[in-house]
Every structure is written in structure tokens, then in C-alpha cells.
N, C-alpha and C positions, 0 to 999 in steps of 0.2 A: 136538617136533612140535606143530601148531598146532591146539586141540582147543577143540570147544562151541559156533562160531558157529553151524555147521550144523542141531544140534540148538533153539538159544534160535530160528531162521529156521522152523524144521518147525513148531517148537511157535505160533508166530505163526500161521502159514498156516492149521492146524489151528485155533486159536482166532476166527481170521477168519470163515473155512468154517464153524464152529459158526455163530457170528453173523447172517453170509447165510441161513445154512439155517432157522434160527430168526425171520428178521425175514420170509423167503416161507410161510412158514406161514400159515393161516389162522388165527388167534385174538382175542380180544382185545389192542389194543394203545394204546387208546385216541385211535383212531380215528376218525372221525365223517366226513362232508359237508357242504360248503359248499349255501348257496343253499334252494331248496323242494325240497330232498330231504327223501323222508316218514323219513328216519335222523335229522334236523338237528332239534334240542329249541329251539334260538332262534327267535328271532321270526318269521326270514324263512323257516324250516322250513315242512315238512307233516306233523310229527309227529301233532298237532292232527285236521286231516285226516283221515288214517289211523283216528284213535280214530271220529271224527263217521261214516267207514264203515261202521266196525263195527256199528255200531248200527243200520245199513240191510242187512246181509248177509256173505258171507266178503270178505275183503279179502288178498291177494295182493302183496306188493310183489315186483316184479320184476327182478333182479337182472342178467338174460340170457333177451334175447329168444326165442333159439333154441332154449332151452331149455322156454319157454311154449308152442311149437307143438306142437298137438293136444289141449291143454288139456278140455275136457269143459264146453262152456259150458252156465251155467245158461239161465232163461227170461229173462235179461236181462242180460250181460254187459258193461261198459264199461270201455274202457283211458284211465286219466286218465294226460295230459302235461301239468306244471306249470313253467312257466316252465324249460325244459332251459338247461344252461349248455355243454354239448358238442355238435359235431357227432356226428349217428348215423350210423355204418356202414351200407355198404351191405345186411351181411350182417342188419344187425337194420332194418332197411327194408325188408326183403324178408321178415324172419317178420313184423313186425307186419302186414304187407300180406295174410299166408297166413292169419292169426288172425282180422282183419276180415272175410276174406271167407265165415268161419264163421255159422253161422245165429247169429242172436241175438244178435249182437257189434254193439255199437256205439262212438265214440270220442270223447272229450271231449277240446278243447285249450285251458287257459290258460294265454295267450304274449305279452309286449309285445314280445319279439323274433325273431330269424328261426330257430331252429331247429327251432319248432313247424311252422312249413309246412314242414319234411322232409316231416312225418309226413305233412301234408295231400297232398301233390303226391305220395311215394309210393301212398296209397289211392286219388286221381283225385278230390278232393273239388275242389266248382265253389268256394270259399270260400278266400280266404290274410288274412294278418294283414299290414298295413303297420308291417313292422319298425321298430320304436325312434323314427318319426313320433309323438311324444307330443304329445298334444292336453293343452293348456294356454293360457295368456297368454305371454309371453317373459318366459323368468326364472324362470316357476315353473310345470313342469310336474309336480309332485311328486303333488298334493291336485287330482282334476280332481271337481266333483260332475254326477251322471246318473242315471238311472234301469234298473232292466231290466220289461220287461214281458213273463210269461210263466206259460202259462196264467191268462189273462185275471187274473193276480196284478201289480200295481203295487210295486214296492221302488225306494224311493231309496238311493242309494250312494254311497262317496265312495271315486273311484278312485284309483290309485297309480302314476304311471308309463303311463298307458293308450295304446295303439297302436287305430287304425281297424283294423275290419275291413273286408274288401272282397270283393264277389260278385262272381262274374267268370262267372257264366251256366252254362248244362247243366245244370243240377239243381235242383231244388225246394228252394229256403233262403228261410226268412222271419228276418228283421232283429227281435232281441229285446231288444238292450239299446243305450243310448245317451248319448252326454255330450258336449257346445255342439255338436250337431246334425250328431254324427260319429257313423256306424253302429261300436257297438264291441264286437257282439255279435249270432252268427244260430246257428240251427240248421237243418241241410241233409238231405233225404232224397236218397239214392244208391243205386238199385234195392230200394226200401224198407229201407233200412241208414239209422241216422241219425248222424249227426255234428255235433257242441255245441261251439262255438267263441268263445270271451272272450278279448276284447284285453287282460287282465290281470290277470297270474296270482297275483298279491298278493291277489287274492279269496280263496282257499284256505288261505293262510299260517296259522302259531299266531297273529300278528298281530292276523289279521281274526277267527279263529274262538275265541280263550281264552275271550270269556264264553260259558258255556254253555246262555244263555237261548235261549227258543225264539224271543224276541224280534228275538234278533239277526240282523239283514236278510243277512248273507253267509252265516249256516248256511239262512235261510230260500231263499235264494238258488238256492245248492248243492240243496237239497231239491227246490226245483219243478222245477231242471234235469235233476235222474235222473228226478224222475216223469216231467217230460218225452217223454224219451229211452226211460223205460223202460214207460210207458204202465202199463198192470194188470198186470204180471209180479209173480207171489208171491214168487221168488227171486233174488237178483242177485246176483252174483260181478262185486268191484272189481276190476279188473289194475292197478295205481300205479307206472309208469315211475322207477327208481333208478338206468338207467344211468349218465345225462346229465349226472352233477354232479362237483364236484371234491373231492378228500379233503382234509380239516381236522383238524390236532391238538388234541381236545377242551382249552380250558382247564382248568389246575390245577380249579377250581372245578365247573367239569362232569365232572370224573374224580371228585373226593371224593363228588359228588350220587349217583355213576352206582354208584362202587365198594365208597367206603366208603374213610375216610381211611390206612389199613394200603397197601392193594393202590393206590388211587389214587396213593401217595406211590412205591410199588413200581415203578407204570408209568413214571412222571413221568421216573424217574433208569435207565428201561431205556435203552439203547442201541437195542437189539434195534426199537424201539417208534419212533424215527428215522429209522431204515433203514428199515424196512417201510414208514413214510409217503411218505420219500424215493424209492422204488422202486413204489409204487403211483400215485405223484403224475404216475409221469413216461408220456409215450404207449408202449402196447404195444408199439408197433417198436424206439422209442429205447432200452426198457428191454431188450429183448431183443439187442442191439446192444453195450451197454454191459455185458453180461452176458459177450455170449460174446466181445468184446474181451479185457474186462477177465481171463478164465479162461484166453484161448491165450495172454496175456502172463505169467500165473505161471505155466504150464506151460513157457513155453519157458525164461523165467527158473530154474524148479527142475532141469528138464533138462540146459541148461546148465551150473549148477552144478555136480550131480552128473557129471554125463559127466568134466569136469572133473579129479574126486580120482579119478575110476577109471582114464583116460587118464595123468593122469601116474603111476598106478603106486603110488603111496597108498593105506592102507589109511584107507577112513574110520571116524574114531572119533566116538561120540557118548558124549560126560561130562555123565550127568545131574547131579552134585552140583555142579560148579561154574559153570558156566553158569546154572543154573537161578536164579531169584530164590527166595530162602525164602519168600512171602509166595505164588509162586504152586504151589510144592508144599506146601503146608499147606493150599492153597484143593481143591487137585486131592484131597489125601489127605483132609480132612474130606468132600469132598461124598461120595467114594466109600464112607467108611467107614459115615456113614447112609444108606447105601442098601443093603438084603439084596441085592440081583441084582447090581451093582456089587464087594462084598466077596467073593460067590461065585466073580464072571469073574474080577478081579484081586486076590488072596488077597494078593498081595505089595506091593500100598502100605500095607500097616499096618505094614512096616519104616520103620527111621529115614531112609533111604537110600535111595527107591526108583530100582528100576533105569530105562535107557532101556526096555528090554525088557517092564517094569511099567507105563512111562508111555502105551508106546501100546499096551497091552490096554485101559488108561482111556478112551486117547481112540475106541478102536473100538469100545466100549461105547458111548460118548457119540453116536457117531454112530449108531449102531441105535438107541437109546432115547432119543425125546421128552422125555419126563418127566426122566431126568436130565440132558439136554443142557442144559433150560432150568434146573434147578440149577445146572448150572455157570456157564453163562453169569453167572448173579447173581451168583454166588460170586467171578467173576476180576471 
């Protein structure tokens, strides 16, 4: 009789299904975001940003719009979008829309490209951004130099990538900043609500803002634009947009900085930390699609199977000794033996031989308990 493939195929599926379950978790996986996401520690980040808030009130990074509605604004509240690299949903277009309309809310956009006027044309602001029209010479649009003028404050700047802004009437917008005598920069009043608009959002970057002087023209920048906005308000609460970016596998070298070379070398060789990028990277539908594809084909698959040895009248046997590889019952038997609650559920993998009957108390252990799952996981 034909004995073991059944069980080495279980044992697979199981150890897959750990994996999946392990890589949709939320944790550390090392991680990060592309672009002027306030997550992103590189240059083109808003880590930087985030810290220069602090220092002016609470700062909020926002992960899920929907989840911001009702918020508690202070006496001066503003939702910075920095340079977004995704299309926003309808669904978060329509709470940032509910949030603005709250007292004391106002919005700041820097954007060289077209996702920022989502936000603008959701709120009804009289202002859009001339997407990815970069004002330069030909050849080199990179380095544009300008000025911004505001509150009767003069700064010269040297833009990056900069798009026109463009007023398009209905609303009170005065024109604040400028470069080769292309408006690239207004702030707009919309039933006394205000909205602060720069055609480029490399102002904000770690980039622009690492040195920490007061000197420096894009933190002084940033500064007269929330007094601006925010006029005499003692208190202000940031909101900083994180939807809109793409995930990025921290470099070897940004895991050691972040971890600490143990855990950083830990992550680097997880699988687990692959998957999770591979399946957060991809759009919500597609992932969900490919999810539950990919699930009714090992179900029909396993079903199949089985049905199988039971139709033809077979008894199935499952031989955990020969089948099994030695290397992964010694992984199975060591992680369960350090573990108190492990040794308690299955008392019987501390035989030489453990049974089928042993292996999946293990693995229904494994499946209730976090904590051991992701031992094992390391362990195979």
C-alpha cells in the first residue's frame, strides 16, 4: 500500500498557511515607503517634516482617512499632502472633504503632479496645479530658482521639479510664490476656510529640511506658511497624508540603523517579510482576488484528493516517520519543546517518533498562537 505523500502535501499546505498568516499580519517586516512619505528616512522622505511639526504642535500621520472623521480639531488644524504617488479613492475623498468642512480645518498641498488636485477638486478649491508642466529651460528642469513672498516675508529658493499653479476664479486666492514668472504658489480663502498650494513638494523633503538652522529658507518657508494659514491660533494639530505612497523594502543598511544588526539580519533572510511586501505592494482588489483564487484552488485541489482514497475504498494512512524529512521534525520538536504552553498541548513530541496524531496537535497549536507560529516559521 502506497503510504506518506498525503501527509509530506498536508504538512506543506500547513506550513504555507502558517506563512500567509504570518506575512498578513501587521508587524515589523522591514518595511518602509517610497517617495515623501513622512515613514521614508531618505532624502526624498517627510520623516524630517514630521519632526519640524512637532515642534509647532501634535502631528498625526494618517494612515486611513475614514478613520480621521470626527477628529476633534484644534484652534487650527491643517491636512498636509506631499507630493502623493497614488490615486485617492473615492472613499477617502469624501472624508477628507467631511474633515475640511469642520471649523478650523484648513489644507495644504505640495504637488508637481496631478494627484494633489484630487484633493483640491474634491473640497471645491478655485486653484489646481499644472501637472508635471515643469518650468525650466529644455533639458533641465530639475534646479528652477524663485522666490516665495509671504507675509510681507521675501525667501529665495531653489525649486525641484516645479509645476505652475493656476487660479481658475470663485474664490479669494492671492499668488505667493514664483519662478521665471510662472505663478507656483497661492493661498486661497473658501468660505473663510484657507487652502496653501506649492507646485513643489520637494520643499518639505529630509532633503530641503536636514539642516536644522533657523536659517534655512524652506523650514523658514514652511513656517510663515502655517502662520499664514493659521493666523494667532495658540494650538495646532498636523494631519500628514500616508496613504498615497508605495511600499519599499528597507535596504540591508536601513534595517541594521533601524534594528540593530541581530534582528536586522533576522528580517533580511525572513520569507515571511517578502510575502508581506509582495501582497501589500499589490492593489486591494488584485490582492484580494488572488487570495481568494489562489484558496478555492487548494481547496478543490485537497478535496479532490481526499474524496479520492475515500471513494476508492482505501483506508488512508498517514506515516509520520518516513515521509517526514528529519531535519523538519527536529525543527517541529525543538521549537515546541521551548515553549511551556506548546509542551503542555502536545506532551508527545518529546518522543523519538512523534506520531501523525502529535504533529497536528503542533500544528493547531501553531495556528492559535502568534508567538509560536512565528518561531516556527524561523525554525523551518
Amino acid at each position: 500500500m502506497k503510504r506518506g505523500p498525503s501527509l509530506v502535501l498536508l504538512l506543506l499546505v500547513v506550513l504555507l498557511a502558517l506563512l500567509l498568516l504570518e506575512a498578513l499580519e501587521l508587524g515589523d517586516y522591514g518595511v518602509t515607503y517610497s517617495g515623501a512619505s513622512p515613514f521614508n528616512t531618505l532624502w526624498d522622505g517627510t520623516s524630517a517634516f514630521v519632526d519640524f511639526l512637532s515642534q509647532k504642535g501634535s502631528v498625526a500621520i494618517v494612515r486611513n482617512w475614514e478613520q480621521v472623521k470626527g477628529v476633534r480639531a484644534s484652534e487650527c488644524t491643517i491636512l498636509f499632502f506631499i507630493s502623493p504617488e497614488k490615486s485617492y479613492s473615492n472613499r477617502d475623498l469624501a472624508a477628507i472633504r467631511d474633515i475640511f468642512r469642520e471649523s478650523s480645518v484648513a489644507i495644504a498641498v505640495l504637488d508637481e503632479g496631478a494627484y494633489g488636485n484630487q484633493v483640491l477638486e474634491a473640497i471645491g478649491a478655485p486653484v489646481r496645479i499644472q501637472a508635471f508642466s515643469y518650468i525650466g529651460s529644455a533639458g533641465n528642469f530639475s534646479i528652477v530658482y524663485g522666490y516665495a513672498n509671504i507675509s510681507s516675508r521675501v525667501l529665495y529658493l531653489a525649486y525641484a521639479f516645479v509645476s505652475p499653479v493656476v487660479l481658475q476664479g470663485g474664490g479669494e486666492c492671492r499668488e505667493v510664490a514664483f519662478a521665471h514668472n510662472h505663478t507656483v504658489g497661492a493661498i486661497c480663502s473658501i468660505g473663510g476656510k484657507r487652502v496653501a498650494v506649492l507646485g513643489d513638494g520637494s520643499l518639505a523633503t529630509n532633503a530641503a529640511l536636514q539642516n536644522p538652522s533657523q536659517l534655512n529658507p524652506y523650514r523658514q518657508l514652511l513656517s510663515l506658511l502655517i502662520g499664514e494659514v493659521c493666523g494667532n491660533s495658540s494650538s495646532h494639530l498636523f494631519l500628514v497624508d500616508a496613504t498615497s505612497y508605495r511600499a519599499r523594502l528597507m535596504t540591508l543598511e536601513e534595517l541594521v540603523n533601524s534594528y540593530g544588526i541581530q534582528k536586522a539580519l533576522s528580517l533580511y533572510i525572513n520569507p515571511a517579510r517578502y510575502l508581506h511586501y509582495t501582497l501589500y505592494s499589490l492593489p486591494e482588489s488584485t490582492a484580494l482576488s488572488a487570495f481568494s483564487t489562489a484558496s478555492i484552488a487548494l481547496a478543490v485541489l485537497l478535496v479532490t484528493k481526499y474524496a479520492k482514497s475515500f471513494t476508492s475504498g482505501k483506508e488512508l494512512e498517514l506515516d509520520v516517520e518516513k515521509p517526514l524529512p528529519k531535519s523538519v521534525i527536529e525543527a517541529l520538536k525543538a521549537t515546541c519543546l521551548e515553549d511551556f504552553e506548546c509542551r503542555k498541548t502536545a506532551s508527545c513530541i518529546s518522543k523519538r517518533k512523534p506520531s501523525y496524531k502529535c504533529i497536528k496537535a503542533v500544528m493547531k497549536f501553531a495556528e492559535e498562537n502568534k508567538q509560536f507560529r512565528k518561531k516556527l516559521v524561523y525554525a523551518l
